[in-house]
N, C-alpha and C positions, 0 to 999 in steps of 0.2 A: 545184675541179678540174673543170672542163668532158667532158663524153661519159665520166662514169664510173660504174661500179656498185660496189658491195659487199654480199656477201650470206651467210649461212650457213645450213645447213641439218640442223635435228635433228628424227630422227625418234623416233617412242616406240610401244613396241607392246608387248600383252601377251594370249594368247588370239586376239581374234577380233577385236579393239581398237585402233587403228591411228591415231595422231595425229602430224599433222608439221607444223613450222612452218620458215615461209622468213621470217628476220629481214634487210633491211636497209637499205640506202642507195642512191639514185640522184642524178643531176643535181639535181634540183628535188623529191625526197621523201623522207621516211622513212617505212617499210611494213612490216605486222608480216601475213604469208597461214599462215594455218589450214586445214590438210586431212586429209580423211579419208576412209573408203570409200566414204562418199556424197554427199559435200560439201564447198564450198571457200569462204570466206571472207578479203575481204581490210579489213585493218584500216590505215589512210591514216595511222597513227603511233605511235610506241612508246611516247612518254609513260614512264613510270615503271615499266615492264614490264624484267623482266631476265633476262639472257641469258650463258652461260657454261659452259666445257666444267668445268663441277663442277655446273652445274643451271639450270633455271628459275623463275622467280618471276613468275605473271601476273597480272594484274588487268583485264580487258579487259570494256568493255561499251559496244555500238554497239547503233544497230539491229535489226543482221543475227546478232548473236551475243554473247554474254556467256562468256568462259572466266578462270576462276582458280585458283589453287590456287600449288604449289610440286613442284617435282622433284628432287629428289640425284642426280646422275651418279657414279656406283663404277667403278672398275676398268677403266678406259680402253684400248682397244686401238690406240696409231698406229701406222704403217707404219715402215719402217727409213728412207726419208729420201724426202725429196720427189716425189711423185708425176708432177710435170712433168722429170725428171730434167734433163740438158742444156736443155730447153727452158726452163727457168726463168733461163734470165741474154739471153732476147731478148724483146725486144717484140712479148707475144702479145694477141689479138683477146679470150681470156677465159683466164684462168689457175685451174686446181682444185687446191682441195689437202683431203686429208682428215686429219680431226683425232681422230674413233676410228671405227673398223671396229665395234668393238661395244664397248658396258658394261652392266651394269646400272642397273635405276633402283628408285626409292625415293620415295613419294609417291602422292600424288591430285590429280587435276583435276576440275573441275567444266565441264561443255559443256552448257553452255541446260539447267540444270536436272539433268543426268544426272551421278550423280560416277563417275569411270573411276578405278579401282583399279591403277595400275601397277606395285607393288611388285614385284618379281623382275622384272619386264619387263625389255626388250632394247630399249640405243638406240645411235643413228648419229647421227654428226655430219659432213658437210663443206661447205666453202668454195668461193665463186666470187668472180672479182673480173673487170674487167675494162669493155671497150667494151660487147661484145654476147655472148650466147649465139652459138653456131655458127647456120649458115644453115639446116644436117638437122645430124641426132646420134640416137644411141639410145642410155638410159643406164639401167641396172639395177641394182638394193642388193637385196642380201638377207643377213643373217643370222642369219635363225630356223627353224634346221632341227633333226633328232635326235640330229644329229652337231653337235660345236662348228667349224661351218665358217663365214666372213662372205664374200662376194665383192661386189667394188663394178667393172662393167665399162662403158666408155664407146667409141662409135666416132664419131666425126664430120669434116664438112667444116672444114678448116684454112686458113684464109688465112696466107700465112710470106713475108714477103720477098716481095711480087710475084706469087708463083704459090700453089697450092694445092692441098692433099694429103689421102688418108683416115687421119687419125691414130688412135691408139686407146692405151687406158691401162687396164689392170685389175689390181687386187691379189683375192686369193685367199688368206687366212689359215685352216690347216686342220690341225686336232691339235699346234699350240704349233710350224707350218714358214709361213712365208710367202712367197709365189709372186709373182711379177710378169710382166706382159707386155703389152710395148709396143712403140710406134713406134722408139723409139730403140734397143731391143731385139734388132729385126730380126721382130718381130710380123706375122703373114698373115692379113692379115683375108679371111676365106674365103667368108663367108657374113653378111651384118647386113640385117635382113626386122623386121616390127613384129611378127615369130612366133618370129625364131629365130637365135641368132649363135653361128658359129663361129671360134674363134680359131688359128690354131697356131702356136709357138715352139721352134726345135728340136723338141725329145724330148718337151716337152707339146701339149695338145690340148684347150681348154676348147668344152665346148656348151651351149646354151642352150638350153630351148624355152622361152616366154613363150605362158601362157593367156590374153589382155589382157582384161579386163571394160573397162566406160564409166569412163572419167578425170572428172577435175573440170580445170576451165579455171583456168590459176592466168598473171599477169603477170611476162613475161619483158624482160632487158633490150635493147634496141635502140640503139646507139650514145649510151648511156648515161643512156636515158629506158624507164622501164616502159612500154612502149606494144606489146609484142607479149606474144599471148595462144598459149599453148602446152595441152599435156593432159597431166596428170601420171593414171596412176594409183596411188593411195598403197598396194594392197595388190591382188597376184592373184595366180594359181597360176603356178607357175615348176617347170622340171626343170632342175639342174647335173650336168654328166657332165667330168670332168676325166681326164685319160690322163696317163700319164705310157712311152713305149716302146710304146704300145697295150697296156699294161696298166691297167686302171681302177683310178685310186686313189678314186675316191667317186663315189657317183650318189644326191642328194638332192634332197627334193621340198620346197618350201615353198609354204603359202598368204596369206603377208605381204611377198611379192616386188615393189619402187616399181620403176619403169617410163616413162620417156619417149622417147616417138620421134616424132620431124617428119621428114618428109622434105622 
């Protein structure tokens, strides 16, 4: 299939410890990228490496890096239904969908020597498919806070039919209520800076502030060849402030908050 991608994405964090891989598919490759606080690593093929919303199995050793071990994914959190809501029955430029908001994990990895302890850790999973990433976008995961809160927020430029729009999609899962707010919602993007997005829908009111440290360069897709290079940062400090009538229903801090923005 000509000019296409497929990709997913799981993150794993536990403490101070922060590991995410982008597994997938382009035109002319298959590609497995490793990232972390301080580093990014791309691996030119999956080989016999495995991947699935119940766990990982790696085995990987290039050059640039060596990672192994195994993962168990527990207790899975998805959304109530499709993230792309309406817009998933038209032919979009890149299509998301997420597959848990949070779970637990179970296991060890080995990275160049050092074993990472994830047991109790907290992980994320979601999907991209399509032509290309968006042109800009800012796109934020977090849910490692002191409250059992996950929030996964996205804003970007939308090519649709001819012309083009600022769409945005965020879920917000928070004490066993899950929150939505989007373009097709009636969503007011008020505010989206590489520091800080604000969102409002009706009666809610989500804020952001983003502390962004240095990212790692990871490959992105371009009409459906890895050839643009983007900056992820896989973990930095983050405030969520959610309203609900201007009454605050949470204000939490994490320091495991993923993070992309291009403009």
């Amino acid at each position: 299939m000509g000019n296409y991608f497929d990709g997913y994405y799981y993150k794993h964090q536990k403490g101070d410890d922060v590991l995410s891989l982008v597994v997938g598919r382009s035109n002319s490759e298959e590609f497995i990228q490793v990232i972390t606080r301080d580093s990014s690593y791309n691996v030119p093929f999956i080989g016999e490496n495995y991947f699935s919303d119940k766990g990982v199995s790696l085995n990987i050793k290039t050059d640039e890096i060596s990672l192994n071990g195994d993962l168990e994914y527990r207790n899975l959190s998805p959304i109530k239904y499709d993230i792309m809501g309406p817009f998933k029955y038209f032919p979009m430029e890149c299509r998301h969908r997420i597959i848990s908001m949070r779970h637990t994990l179970e296991g060890r990895l080995k990275l160049n020597g050092k074993e990472i302890d994830f047991t109790n850790g907290l992980g994320y999973i979601e999907k991209d498919s399509g032509r290309s990433f968006p042109s800009s976008y800012v796109w934020v995961q977090a849910n490692d806070f002191d409250e059992p809160c996950s929030i996964m927020a996205s804003v970007a430029d939308i090519p649709f039919l001819g012309f083009h729009f600022k769409g945005c999609i965020c879920i917000i899962q928070y004490n066993g209520t899950e929150y939505r707010m989007a373009t097709y919602l009636g969503v007011k993007v008020i505010k989206c800076a590489k520091d800080k997005i604000i969102l409002e829908q009706g009666k809610y009111k989500l804020e952001i502030d983003i502390d962004k440290n240095n990212g790692q360069e990871l490959s992105a897709p371009s009409k459906g060849e890895m050839t643009r290079t983007i900056i992820e940062t896989a973990a930095c400090a983050g405030e969520f402030r959610f309203y609900k009538n201007d009454d605050m229903l949470f204000s939490l801090k994490s320091n495991n908050v993923s993070f992309e923005y291009e403009a």
